[in-house]
C-alpha positions as CSV (number, residue, x, y, z in Angstrom):
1,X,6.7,12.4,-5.2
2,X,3.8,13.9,-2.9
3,X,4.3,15.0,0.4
4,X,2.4,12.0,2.3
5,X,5.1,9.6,0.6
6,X,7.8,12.1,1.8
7,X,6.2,11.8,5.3
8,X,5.9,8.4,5.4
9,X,9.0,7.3,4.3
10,X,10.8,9.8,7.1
11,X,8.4,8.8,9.8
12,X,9.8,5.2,9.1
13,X,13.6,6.2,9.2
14,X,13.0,7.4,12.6
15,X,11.0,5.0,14.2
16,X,13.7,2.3,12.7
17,X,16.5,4.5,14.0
18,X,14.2,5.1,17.6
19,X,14.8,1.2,17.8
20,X,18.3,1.1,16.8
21,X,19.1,3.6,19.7
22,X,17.4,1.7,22.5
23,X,19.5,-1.1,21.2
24,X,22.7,0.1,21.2
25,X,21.5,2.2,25.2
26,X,20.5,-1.6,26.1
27,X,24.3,-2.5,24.6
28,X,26.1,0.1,26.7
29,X,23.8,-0.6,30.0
30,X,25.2,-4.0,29.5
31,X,28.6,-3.4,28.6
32,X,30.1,-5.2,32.6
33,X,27.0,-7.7,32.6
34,X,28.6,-10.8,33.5
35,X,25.5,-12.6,34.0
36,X,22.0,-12.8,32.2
37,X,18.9,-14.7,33.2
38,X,19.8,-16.9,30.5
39,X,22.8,-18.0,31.8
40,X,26.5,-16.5,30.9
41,X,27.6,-12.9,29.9
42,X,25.1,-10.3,28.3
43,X,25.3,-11.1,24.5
44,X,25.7,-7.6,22.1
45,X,22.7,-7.0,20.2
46,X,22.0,-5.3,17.0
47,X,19.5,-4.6,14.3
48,X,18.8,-5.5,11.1
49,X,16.7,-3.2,8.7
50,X,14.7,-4.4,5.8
51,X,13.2,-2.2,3.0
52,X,9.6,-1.6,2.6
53,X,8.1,-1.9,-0.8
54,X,4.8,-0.5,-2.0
55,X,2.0,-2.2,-3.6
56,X,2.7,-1.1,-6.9
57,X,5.9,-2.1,-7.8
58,X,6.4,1.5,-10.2
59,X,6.7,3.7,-7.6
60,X,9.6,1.9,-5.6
61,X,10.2,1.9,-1.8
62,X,8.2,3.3,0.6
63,X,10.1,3.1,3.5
64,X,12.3,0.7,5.9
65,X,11.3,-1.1,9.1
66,X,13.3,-3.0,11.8
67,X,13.1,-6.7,10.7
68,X,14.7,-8.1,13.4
69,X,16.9,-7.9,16.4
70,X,19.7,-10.3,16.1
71,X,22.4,-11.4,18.9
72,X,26.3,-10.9,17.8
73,X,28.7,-14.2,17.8
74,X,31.7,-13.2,18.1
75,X,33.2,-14.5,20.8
76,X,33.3,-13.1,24.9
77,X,35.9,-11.4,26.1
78,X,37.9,-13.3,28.8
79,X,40.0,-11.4,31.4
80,X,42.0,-13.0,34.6
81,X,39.9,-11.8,37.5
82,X,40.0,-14.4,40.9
83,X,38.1,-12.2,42.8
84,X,35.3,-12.1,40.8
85,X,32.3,-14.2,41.7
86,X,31.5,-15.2,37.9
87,X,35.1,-16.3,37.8
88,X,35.7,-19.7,36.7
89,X,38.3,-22.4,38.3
90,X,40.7,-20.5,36.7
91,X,40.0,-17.7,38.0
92,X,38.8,-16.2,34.3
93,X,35.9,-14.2,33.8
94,X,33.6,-14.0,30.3
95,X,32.9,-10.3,30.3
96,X,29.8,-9.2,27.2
97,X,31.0,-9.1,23.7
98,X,30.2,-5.1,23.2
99,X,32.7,-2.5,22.2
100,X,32.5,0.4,24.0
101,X,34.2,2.2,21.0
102,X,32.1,0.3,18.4
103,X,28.5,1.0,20.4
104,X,29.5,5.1,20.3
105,X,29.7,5.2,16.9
106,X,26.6,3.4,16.1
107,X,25.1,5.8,18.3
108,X,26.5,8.6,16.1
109,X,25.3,7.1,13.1
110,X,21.9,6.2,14.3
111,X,21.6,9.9,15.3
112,X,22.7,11.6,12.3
113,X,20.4,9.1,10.4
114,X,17.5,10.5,12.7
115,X,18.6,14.5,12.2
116,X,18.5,13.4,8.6
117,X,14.6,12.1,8.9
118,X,13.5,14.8,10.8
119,X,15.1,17.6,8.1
120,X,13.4,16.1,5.4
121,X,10.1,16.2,7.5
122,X,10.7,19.8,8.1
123,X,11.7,20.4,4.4
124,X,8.5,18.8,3.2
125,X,6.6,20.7,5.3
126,X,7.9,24.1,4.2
127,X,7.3,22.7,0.5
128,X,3.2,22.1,1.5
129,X,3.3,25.5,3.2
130,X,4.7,27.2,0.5
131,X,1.9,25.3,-1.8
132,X,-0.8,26.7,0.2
133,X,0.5,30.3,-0.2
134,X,0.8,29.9,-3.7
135,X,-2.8,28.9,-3.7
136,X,-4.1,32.3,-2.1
């Protein structure tokens, strides 16, 4: 494998993981958001990754992109709250779908996936510069 494939391939890891992150920020920002311009409770998002093929099907993939964002069904979460002014009749409230637990370790994966991109950039980089010396 050359380095440009190397390079390429990494480059796309991160921008797809660069995405994931602002995803799961926008899940956490949102995580009291009782009310959206859309009507109801924010709604957890999250992404979903396809694989990038090269034109020639012998050499395999050449890298991953962010195929779409996608909204999460399960279900709200509904808490007795009178006082609050998106409470219903009953005095319940539908609070956003995201777990705070869940969303931190996305965030952790989605970061180590990013480290892991970026050392394989560095390692292919000290493989061309060692390339060049050899040359001299």
């Amino acid at each position: 494998m050359d380095i440009e494939k190397i390079l390429s391939i990494s480059s796309s890891g991160l921008e797809a993981q660069r995405v994931r992150m602002n995803i799961i920020a926008s899940n956490l920002a949102n995580v009291q958001s009782t009310r959206t311009p859309e009507g109801g409770p924010y709604r957890r998002k999250d992404v979903v990754f396809a694989e990038v093929l090269d034109n020639m099907l012998e050499k395999g993939a050449s890298g991953v992109k962010v195929s779409g964002v996608v909204e999460d069904r399960r279900p709200f979460q509904v808490v007795y709250d009178p006082q609050h002014p998106d409470a219903n009749d009953e005095g319940y409230v539908q609070l956003p779908n995201v777990n705070l637990l869940e969303e931190m370790v996305n965030m952790m994966s989605a970061s180590r996936s990013y480290e892991a991109n970026v050392t394989a950039i560095n390692a292919a980089k000290g493989m061309a510069q060692k390339a060049l010396e050899i040359g001299r």
